[in-house]
N, C-alpha and C positions, 0 to 999 in steps of 0.2 A: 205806204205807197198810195199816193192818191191817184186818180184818173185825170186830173185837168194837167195844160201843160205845166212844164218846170216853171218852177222859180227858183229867182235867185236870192240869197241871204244878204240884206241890208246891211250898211253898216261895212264891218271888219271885212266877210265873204267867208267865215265859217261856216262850219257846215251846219244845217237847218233842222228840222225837225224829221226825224226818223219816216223815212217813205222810200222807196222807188220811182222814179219818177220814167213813165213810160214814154215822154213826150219830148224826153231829153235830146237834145241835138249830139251825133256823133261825135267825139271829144277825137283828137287827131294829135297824139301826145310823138315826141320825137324817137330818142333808142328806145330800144328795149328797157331801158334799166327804168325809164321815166312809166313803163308799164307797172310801176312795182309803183307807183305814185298814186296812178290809177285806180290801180287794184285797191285802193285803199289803205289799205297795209294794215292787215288785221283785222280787229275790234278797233273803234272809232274812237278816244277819248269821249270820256262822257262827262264836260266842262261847267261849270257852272259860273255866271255869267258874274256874278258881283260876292261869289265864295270859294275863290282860292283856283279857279279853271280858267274858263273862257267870259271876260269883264266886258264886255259890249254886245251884246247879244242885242237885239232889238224883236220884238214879239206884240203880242195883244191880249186886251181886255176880258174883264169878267164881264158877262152878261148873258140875259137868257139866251136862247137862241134865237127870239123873233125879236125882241121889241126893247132888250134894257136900253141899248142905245140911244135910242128916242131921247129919254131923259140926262142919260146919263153923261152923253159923248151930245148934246145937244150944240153947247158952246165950241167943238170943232170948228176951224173952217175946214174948207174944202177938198185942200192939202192934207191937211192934218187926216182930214175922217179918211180919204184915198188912201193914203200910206197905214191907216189904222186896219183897214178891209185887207188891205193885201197881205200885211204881217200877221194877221190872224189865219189867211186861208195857209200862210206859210211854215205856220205851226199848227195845223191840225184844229183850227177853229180853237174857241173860246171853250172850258167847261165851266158849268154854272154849278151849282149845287147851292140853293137859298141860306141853309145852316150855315155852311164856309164860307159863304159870304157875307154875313152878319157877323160872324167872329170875326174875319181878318178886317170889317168895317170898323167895327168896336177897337180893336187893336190902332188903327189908323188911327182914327180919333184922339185915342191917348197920347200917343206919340207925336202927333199934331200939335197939341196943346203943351207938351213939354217941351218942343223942339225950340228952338233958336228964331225960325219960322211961322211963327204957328197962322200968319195971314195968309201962307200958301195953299194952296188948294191940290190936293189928289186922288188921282185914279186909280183903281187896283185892278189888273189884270189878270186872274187865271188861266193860263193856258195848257190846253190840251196834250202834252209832252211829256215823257217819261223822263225827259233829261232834267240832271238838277242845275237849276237857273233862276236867277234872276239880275234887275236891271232896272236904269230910270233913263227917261228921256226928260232934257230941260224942259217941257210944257209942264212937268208934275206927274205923270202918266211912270206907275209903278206895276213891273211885271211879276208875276212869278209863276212858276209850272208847277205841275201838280206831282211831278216825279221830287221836287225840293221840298211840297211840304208832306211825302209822303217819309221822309226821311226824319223831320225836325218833331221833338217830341212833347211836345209844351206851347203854350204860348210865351214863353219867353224866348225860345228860341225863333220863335217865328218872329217875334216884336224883332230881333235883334237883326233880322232879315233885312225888315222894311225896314227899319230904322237906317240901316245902311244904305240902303235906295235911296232915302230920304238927304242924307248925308250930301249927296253927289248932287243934287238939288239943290240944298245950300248951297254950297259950295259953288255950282254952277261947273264943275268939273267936266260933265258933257259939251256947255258950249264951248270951253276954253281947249279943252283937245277941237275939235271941232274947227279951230281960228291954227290953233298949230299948224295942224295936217295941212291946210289951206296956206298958210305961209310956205312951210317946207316945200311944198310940190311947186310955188310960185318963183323959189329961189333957186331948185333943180332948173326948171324953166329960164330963168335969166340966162343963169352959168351957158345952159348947153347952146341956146339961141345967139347970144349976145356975145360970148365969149368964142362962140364956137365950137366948144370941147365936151362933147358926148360924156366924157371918163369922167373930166371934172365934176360934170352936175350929178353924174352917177353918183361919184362919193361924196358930193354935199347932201346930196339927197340921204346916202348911209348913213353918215351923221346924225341926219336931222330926225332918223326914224330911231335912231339909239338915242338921244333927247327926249323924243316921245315917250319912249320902252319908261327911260327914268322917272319922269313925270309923271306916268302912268300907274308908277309904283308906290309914289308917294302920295299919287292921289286916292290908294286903294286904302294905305294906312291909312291917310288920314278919314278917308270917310268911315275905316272901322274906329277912329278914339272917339267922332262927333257920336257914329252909331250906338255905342254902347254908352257916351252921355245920354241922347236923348232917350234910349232905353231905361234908364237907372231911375232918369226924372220922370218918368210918367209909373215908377211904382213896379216896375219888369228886374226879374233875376238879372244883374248886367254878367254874371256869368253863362249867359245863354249864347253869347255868341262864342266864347270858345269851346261850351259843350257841342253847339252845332260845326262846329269847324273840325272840331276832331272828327265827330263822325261820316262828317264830308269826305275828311282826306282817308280815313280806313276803307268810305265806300271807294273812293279814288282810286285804292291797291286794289280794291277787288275788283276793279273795270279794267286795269294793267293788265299789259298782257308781255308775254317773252317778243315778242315783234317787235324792236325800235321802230318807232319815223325814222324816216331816214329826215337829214338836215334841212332838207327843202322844205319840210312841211310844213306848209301855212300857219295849223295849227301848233307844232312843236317851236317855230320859231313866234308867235307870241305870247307863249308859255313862257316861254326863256326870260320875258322882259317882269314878269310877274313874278311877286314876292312866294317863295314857296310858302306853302301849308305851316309847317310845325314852324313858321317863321311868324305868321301872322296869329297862328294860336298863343303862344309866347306872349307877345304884345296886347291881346287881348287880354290874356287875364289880367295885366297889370296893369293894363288900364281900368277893368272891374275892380280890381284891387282898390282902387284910388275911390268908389265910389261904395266900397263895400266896408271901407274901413272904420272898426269900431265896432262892428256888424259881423253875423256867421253868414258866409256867404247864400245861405239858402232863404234870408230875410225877403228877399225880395218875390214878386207875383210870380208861380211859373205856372200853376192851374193845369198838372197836366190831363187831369180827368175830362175837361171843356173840350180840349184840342183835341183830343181820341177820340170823342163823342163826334167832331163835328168832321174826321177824315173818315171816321166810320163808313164801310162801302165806297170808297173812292177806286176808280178806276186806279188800278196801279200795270206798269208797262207798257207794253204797246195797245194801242187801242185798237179791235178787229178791223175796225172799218179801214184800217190803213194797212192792215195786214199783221202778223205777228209771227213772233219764235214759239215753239213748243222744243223746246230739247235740241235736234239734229233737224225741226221739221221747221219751215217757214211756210205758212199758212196765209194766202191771200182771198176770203170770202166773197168778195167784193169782187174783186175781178176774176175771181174762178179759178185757180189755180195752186196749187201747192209743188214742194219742192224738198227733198232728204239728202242733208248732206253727208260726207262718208264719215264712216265712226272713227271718232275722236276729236270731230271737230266742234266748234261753239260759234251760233250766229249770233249776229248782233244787225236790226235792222235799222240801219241809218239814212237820213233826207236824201243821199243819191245813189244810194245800194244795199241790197242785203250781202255782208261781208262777214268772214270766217275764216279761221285760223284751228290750227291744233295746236294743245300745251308746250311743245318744243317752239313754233314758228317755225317751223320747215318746210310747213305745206299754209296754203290759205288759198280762199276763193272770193269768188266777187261775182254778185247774182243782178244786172239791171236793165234795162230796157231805151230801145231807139226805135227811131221811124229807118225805116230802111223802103225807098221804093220799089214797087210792085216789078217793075223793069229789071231790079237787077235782083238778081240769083246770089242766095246765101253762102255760096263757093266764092262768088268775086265779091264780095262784100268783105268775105274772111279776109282776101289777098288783094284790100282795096288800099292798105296803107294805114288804117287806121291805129295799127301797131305794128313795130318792125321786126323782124326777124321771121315773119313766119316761113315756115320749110315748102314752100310750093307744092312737094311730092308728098306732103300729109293730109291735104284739103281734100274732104273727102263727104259728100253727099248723102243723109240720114232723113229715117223719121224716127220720132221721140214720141210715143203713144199716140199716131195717128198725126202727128204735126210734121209740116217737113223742115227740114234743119242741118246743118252743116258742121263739119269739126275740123280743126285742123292743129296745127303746132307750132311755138313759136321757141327763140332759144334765145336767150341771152348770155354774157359774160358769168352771171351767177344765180340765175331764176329762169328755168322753162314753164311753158304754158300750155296746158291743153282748153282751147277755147269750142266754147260751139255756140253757133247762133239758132235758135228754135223759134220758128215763124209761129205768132199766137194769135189770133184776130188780129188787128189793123199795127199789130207792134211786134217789134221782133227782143224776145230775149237773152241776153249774151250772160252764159255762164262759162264765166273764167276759175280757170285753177292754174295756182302759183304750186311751182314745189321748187326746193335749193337742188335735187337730184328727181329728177321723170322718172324712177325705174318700169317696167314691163308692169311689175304687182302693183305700183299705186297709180299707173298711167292706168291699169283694170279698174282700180277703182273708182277714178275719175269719171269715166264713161259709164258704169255704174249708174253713179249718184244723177248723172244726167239724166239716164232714163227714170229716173223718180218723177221728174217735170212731167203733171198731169194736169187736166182739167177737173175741178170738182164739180162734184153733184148740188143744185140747190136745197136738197134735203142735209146732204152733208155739211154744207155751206150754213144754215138755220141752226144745227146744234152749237156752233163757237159761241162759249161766252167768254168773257173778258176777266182777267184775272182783276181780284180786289184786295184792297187792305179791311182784314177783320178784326176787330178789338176783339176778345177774349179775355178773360177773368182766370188767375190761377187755381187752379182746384187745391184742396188739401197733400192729393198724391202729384199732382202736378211737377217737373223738372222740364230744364230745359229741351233733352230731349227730346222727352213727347210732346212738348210741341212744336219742336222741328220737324218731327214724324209730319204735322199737317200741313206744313208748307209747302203751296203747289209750285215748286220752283225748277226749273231746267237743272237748275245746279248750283252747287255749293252753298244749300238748306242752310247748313249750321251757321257760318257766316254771313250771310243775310240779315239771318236773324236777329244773331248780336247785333248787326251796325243798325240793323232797322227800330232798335228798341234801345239804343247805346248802354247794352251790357257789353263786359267784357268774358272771355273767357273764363269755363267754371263760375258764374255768377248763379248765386243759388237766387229761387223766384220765391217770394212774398205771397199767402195765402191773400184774395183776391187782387192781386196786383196786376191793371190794365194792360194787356200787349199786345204787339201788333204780329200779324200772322198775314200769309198772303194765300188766300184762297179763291177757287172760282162763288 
């Protein structure tokens, strides 16, 4: 959650970088059932932008926090550094860390000089986001988050990253979608203007966005067969892209949740048009295959003692200053506040809500913030239209630890709502709960969990630290277990674990063998 107004996500209009956004304009969605839209609908997909999720993400740079720019983002123009500033405050600022940035520079470098390209010139991005992502923009300007490389376990697997960034670059595949889009939407426009017929351009336009979807697809493989050439030619295991693919798609399963999208969703429908996972690992290896032939596949550079050294202490999850999850508790230091939601649920803090679900999907909530003026009263605000169905005879007048706030009920065909709005300094918070049946006992519970909404103490506030990735060394009595024992994780320790360090199941540990653990 940041404090400045929203933004909005460039590009696709996915969703952005984990926050609450206080400043958001009231969303004014139609029936009830588009409430469930809303609501978010669970746990968020957690996509990644150029590995198998979400393929056009757009974001920003590595640099210190005062001054790399200067040198680095020098040759900008105007435009460019504008849209550079804003995609960075859009993901939670840039992380710098001078070590991981000399590794992934050295990495570039390689991969430069092997590529197809090697006169092109790039930038490398770290940004501040738990999500795993990344992406290229045709100037050369290469992203990636720091939730991707807290996942990739080697530097081959990171080369296998860029390299594919790089790919799209060649290729020039951003600008050429780019001239599509801008076609298609010029021939909807003919059709419905010129022709007259609304329907018609509507489904030329369908068309032309299933053309996209295809093209999109082939331009994914194809930047994985250039990726894992120019990986192989600069000296890199080109089996690192389907070792980091796999582990991508297992961390995938464990982001899934029992809640479908429902069909409308922005996100599930440009999933749809994207190659699945175990489709492009497949193809991956066999394209490593082609360059490993002759060779045991592990000939190639994967140095992962270098890469562990240099994620060592990296921020991993959400960052405090944006706010974060602890278990059932979402914690905002920054802006004072905290919030517990009812047992059995799991948050997940996303760029326009803290949003939650329980193991069935039966129940789920949605925690974010509007400007609501001072003139109207949190009862006419509930029954202002913002959502339909609400029960007129439910709206009913509270306070929540000193704060005053409103609750009332809404009903639809298959999802009721217990909503309340809780006035916090100059912003009003709306915590929604979804359940498939209201009954008496979890409608108790819902109001509950409301009254958890407090202000904290700036002493309380001072002790949050940010959860990190720690390398570790296996002892001689060491198992996996015990060192699941010290991961500080909300949940599902054991699983983490494996995907964070791509063992599998029952894998026994190697006396000194580097691993990652996540601790404060």
């Amino acid at each position: 959650m940041r404090q400045d107004h929203a933004t909005q996500e460039a590009g696709t209009g996915h969703t952005a970088r984990a926050a609450v956004h206080p400043h958001a304009a009231s969303p004014r969605p139609g029936p009830v059932r588009t409430a469930l839209a809303a609501l978010g609908l669970l746990l968020p997909l957690l996509v990644s932008a150029c590995t198998g999720f979400d393929l056009d993400r757009v974001s920003v740079p590595l640099s210190s926090p005062a001054a790399a720019s200067a040198s680095e983002y020098a040759d900008m123009t105007p435009t460019q550094r504008s849209e550079h500033e804003r995609l960075v405050a859009s993901y939670g600022g840039a992380y710098y860390d001078p070590t991981l940035k000399a590794l992934i520079q050295q990495v570039v470098e390689r991969l430069v000089a092997a590529s197809e390209r090697p006169d092109l010139k790039y930038r490398v991005t770290v940004l501040n986001s738990p999500a795993i992502n990344a992406f290229a923009l045709p100037d050369g300007s290469l992203y990636v988050t720091r939730g991707l490389l807290a996942l990739a376990n080697d530097t081959s697997e990171l080369s296998s990253v860029l390299a594919h960034e790089m790919a799209h670059v060649i290729a020039r595949h951003a600008t050429i979608r780019e001239d599509q889009v801008k076609q298609a939407v010029l021939v909807s426009r003919v059709i419905s203007d010129v022709v007259n017929d609304p329907d018609l351009g509507a489904l030329a336009m369908q068309k032309s966005r299933r053309t996209l979807a295809s093209f999109s697809r082939g331009q994914e493989l194809e930047a994985d067969a250039i990726g894992v050439g120019i990986a192989a030619r600069a000296g890199f295991d080109p089996f690192g892209a389907s070792r980091f693919l796999t582990d991508m798609g297992r961390y995938g399963d464990l982001k899934s949740t029992a809640f479908s999208s429902s069909s409308s969703s922005p996100d599930m429908d440009f999933l749809s048009s994207h190659p699945a996972t175990p489709e492009r690992i497949s193809i991956a290896i066999a394209n490593a295959r082609q360059y490993a032939e002759g060779t045991r596949s592990g000939d190639g550079e994967r140095d992962r003692a270098a890469y562990l050294s240099a994620i060592d202490g990296m921020v991993y999850g959400d960052d405090p200053k944006e706010g974060f999850v602890r278990g059932r508790k979402f914690f905002h230091p920054k802006l004072g506040f905290t919030f517990t939601a009812p047992e059995g649920f799991s948050l997940e803090n996303t760029s326009q809500a803290v949003l939650g679900a329980t193991q069935t999907g039966r129940e789920a909530l949605r925690l974010d913030a509007v400007r609501v003026g001072a003139d109207q009263s949190l009862s006419q605000y509930l029954s202002s239209g913002w959502i339909e169905g609400v029960e007129i005879n439910t709206v009913e007048t509270l306070t929540v630890n000193g704060f005053s706030a409103a609750t009332a009920i809404a009903r639809g065909d298959q999802w009721s709502f217990r909503m309340f709005a809780i006035r916090f300094g100059s912003d009003v918070y709306r915590l929604i709960f979804a359940a498939r049946e209201l009954t008496p006992e979890l409608d108790k519970q819902f109001r509950a969990a409301a009254d958890t909404f407090r202000r904290v103490s700036s002493g309380e506030a001072e002790t949050v630290k940010p959860l990190r990735l720690r390398i570790v060394s296996a002892g001689l009595g060491d198992t996996v277990d015990k060192l699941v024992q010290r991961m500080q994780v909300p949940d599902r320790p054991m699983e983490r674990f494996l995907i964070l360090n791509g063992l599998e199941p029952g894998a026994k540990l190697k006396y000194g063998e580097k691993l990652k653990i996540i601790a404060e």
